[in-house]
C-alpha positions in Angstrom: 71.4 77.4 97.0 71.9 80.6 95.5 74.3 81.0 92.7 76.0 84.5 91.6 77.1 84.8 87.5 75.2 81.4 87.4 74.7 82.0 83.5 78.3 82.5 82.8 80.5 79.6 82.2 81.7 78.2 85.7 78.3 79.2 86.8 76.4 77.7 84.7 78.0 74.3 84.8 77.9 74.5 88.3 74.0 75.2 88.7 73.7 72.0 85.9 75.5 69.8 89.1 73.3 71.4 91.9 70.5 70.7 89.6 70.9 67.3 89.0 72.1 66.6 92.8 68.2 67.8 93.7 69.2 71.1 94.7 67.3 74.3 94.4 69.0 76.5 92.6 68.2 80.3 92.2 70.3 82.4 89.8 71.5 86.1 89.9 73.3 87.2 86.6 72.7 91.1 84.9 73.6 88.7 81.7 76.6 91.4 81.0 78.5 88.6 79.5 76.2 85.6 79.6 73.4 85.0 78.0 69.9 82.8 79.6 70.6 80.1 76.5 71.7 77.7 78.5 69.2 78.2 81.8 65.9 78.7 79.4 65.7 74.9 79.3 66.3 74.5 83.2 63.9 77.3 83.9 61.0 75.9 81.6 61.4 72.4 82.9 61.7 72.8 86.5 60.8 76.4 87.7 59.9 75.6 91.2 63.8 74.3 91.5 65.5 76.8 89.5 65.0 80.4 89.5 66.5 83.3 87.9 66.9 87.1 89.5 68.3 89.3 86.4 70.0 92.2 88.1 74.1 92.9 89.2 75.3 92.2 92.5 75.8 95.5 92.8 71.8 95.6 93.6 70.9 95.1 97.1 67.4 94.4 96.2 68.2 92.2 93.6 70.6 90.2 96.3 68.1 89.7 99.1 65.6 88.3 96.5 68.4 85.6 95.2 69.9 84.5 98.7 66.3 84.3 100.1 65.7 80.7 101.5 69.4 79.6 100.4 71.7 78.0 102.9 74.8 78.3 100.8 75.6 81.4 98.4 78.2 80.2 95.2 79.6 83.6 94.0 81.2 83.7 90.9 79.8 87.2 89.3 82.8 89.0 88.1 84.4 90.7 85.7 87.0 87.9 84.7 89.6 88.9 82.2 92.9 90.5 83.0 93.1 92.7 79.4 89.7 94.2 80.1 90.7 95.4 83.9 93.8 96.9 82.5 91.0 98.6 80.1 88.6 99.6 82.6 90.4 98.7 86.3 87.2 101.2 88.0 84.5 98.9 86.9 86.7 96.1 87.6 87.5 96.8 91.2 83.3 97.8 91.5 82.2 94.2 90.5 84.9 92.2 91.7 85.1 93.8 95.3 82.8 96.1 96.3 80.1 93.5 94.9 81.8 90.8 97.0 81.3 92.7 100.0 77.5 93.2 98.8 77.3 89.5 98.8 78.7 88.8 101.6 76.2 91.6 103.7 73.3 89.9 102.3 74.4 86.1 103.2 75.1 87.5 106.6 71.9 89.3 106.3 69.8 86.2 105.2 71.8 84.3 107.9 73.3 82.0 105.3 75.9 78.6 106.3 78.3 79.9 104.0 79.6 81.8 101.3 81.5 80.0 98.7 83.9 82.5 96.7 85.6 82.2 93.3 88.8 83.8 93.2 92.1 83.5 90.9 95.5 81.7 90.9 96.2 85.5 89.1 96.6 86.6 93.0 99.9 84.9 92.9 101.5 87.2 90.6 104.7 86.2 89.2 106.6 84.6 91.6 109.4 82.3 90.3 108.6 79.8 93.6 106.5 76.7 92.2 103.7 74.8 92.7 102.1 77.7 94.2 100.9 77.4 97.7 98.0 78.9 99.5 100.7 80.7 102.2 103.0 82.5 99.8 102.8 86.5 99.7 100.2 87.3 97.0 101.6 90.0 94.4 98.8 90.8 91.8 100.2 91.9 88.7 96.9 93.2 87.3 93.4 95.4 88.4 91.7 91.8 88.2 93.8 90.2 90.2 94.0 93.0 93.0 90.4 92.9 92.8 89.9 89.4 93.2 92.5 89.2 96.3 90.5 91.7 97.6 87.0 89.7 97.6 89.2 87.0 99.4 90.6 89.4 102.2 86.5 90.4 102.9 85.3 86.7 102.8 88.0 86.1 105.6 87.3 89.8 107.5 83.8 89.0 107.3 84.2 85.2 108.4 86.3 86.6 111.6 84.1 89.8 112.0 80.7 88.2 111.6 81.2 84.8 112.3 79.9 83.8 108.4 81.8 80.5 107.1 83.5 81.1 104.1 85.6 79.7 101.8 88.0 81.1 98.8 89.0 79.1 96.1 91.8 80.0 93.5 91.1 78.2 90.4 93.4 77.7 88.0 92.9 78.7 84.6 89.6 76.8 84.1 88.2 75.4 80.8 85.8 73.6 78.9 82.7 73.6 76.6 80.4 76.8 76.7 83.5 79.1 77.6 82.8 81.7 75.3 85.1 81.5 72.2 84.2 84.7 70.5 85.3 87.7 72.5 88.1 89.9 72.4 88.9 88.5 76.1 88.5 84.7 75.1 91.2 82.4 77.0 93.3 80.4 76.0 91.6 76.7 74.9 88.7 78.3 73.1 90.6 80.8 71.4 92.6 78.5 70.1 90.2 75.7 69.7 87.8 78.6 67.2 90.7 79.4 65.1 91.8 75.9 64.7 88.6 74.5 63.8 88.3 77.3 60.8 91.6 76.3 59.7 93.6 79.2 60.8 96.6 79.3 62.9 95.5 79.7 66.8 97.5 83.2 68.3 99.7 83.4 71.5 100.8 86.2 73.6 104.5 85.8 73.8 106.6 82.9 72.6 104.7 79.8 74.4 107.1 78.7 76.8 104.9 80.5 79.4 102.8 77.2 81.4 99.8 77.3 82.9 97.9 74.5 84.8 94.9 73.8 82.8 91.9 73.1 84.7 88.4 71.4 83.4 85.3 72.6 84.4 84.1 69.7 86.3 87.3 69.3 88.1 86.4 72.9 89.5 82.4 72.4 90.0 84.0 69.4 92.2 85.7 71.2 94.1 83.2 73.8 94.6 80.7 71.4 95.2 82.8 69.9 98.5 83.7 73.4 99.9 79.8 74.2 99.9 79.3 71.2 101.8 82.5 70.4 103.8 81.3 70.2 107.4 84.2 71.4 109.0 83.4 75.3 109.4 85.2 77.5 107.0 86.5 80.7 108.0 88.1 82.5 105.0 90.7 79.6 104.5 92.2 80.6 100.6 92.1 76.7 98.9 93.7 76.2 95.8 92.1 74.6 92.8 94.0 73.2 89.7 95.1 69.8 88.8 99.1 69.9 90.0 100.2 69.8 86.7 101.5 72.5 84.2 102.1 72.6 80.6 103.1 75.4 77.8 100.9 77.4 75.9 102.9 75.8 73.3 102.1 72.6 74.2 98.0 72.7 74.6 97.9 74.9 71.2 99.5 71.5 69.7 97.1 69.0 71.7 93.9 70.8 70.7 95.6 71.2 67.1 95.7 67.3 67.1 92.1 67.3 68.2 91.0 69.5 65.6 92.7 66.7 63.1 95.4 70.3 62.0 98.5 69.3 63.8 100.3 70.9 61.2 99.2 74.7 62.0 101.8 76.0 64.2 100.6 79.2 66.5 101.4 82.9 65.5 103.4 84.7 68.2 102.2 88.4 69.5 104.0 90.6 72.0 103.2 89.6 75.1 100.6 91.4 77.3 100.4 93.0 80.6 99.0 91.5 83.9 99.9 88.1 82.5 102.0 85.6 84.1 104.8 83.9 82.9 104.3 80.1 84.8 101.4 78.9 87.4 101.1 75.7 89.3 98.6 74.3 91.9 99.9 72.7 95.2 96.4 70.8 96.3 97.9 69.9 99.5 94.9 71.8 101.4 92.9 71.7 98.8 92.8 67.6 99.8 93.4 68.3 103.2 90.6 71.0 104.1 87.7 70.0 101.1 88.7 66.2 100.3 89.5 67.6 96.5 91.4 65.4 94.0 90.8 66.5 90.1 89.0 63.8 88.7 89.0 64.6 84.8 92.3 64.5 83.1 93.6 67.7 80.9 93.8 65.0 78.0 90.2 63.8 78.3 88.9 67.3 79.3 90.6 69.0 75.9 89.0 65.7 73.9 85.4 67.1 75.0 86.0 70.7 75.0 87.2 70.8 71.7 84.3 68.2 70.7 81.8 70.4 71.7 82.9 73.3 70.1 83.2 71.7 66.6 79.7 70.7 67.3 79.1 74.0 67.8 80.5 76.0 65.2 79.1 73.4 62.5 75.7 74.5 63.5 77.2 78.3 62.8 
């Protein structure tokens, strides 16, 4: 298996659950925005199962050394915050989808099963119509999310074109522990799960009635796990990944507040910021039909270990 942004935060949980299913596992990551922390103790302990190629996917080199011997490619490399596109939308749009389609030439290159792609519920845009299913009109309201829709529109041309199975999913505002809590980018949960620990009010874009459906890490690796090894062949099909259930930014700055034993500290509103969405919802309809995916890990129990293992975390700091 070969793994794209494998050090990152999906990524990297996802190459811990190919690991411990007795995959091989090779990693590509230029470490941009990731760091080898968490692989070190994968690549000291088992080298002949994991290895790690440091370069972009924007390296043809680099690619062909990562997909060789894989049957299944998991890309997730990207550039994945909607402020920083509207910063730097060229670099964006370079990552995102002109290092999909590098991807996908050196899977269809290395005569890989399938490509597995991570794309975003952003594609969706704004649309009032909810839960949000796989057929409505995409209308991306940012670069990142033009970009990503893109990298879905190549997996399907290169599916039909190429005959390479392929398979996009839209996940839905993921979370979890090892999401990076410190950046100027940082979503939602571990921004407000860093402040709240501290003992300072967690900040929100807008007023909070804005809902989003919160979506643990394992609940995605599931699902990306089954489209990798569905044996129905893929051929670009977009798949939705989420849990089916939404609640306000409001409302998941108060769980993790309770989590964090502050219930008390209310959020501080800022003006809201462009590209971002006002509500999101996941039908799973063909999620379950297509991949057999049902989220297994509840938002309640997935907040109780996220915010457990950042308090962990930040005690060591």
């Amino acid at each position: 298996m070969c793994v794209t942004g494998g050090a990152g935060f999906i990524g990297g949980h996802l190459v811990d659950a190919l690991h411990s299913l007795g995959a091989s596992v090779c990693v590509i990551d230029d470490l941009s925005s990731s760091s080898l922390e968490h692989l070190d103790e994968l690549l000291a302990m088992e080298p002949e199962r994991v290895s790690f190629v440091r370069g972009s996917i924007l390296e043809d080199a680099a690619l062909r050394d990562a997909v060789r011997g894989a049957s299944v490619v998991f890309h997730l490399a990207a550039i994945g915050s909607v402020p920083r596109s509207i910063e730097d939308p060229e670099r964006t749009w370079q990552v995102n989808a002109t290092g999909t389609m590098r991807v996908l030439q050196a899977a269809k290159a290395a005569g890989l099963e399938r490509v597995v792609y991570a794309a975003s519920s952003s594609a969706y845009g704004d649309s009032p119509t909810l839960p949000k299913v796989e057929s409505q009109v995409p209308a991306p309201r940012s670069p990142y999310a033009a970009s990503k829709l893109a990298g879905e529109h190549l997996v399907s041309a290169w599916s039909h074109a190429y005959g390479l199975s392929g398979v996009s999913l839209r996940y839905f505002n993921v979370f979890g522990p090892r999401q990076p809590a410190d950046s100027a980018y940082a979503a939602v949960v571990p921004s407000f799960a860093r402040r709240l620990i501290a003992g300072e009010p967690p900040t929100m874009f807008g007023d909070g009635s804005a809902s989003r459906d919160f979506t643990y890490v394992a609940n995605a690796v599931l699902a990306t796990l089954l489209a990798g090894s569905a044996r129905l062949r893929t051929s670009g099909e977009v798949v939705n990944v989420g849990t089916g259930r939404r609640v306000t930014i409001r409302e998941v700055a108060q769980m993790i507040a309770e989590r964090c034993n502050k219930p008390g500290l209310s959020p501080t509103e800022l003006p809201a910021r462009p590209g971002d969405v006002q509500h999101s919802l996941a039908s799973l309809e063909r999620a379950k039909e297509l991949i057999g995916y049902a989220p297994a890990i509840s938002l309640e129990e997935g907040l109780t270990e996220t915010v457990a293992w950042y308090m962990r975390v930040l005690a060591k700091a």
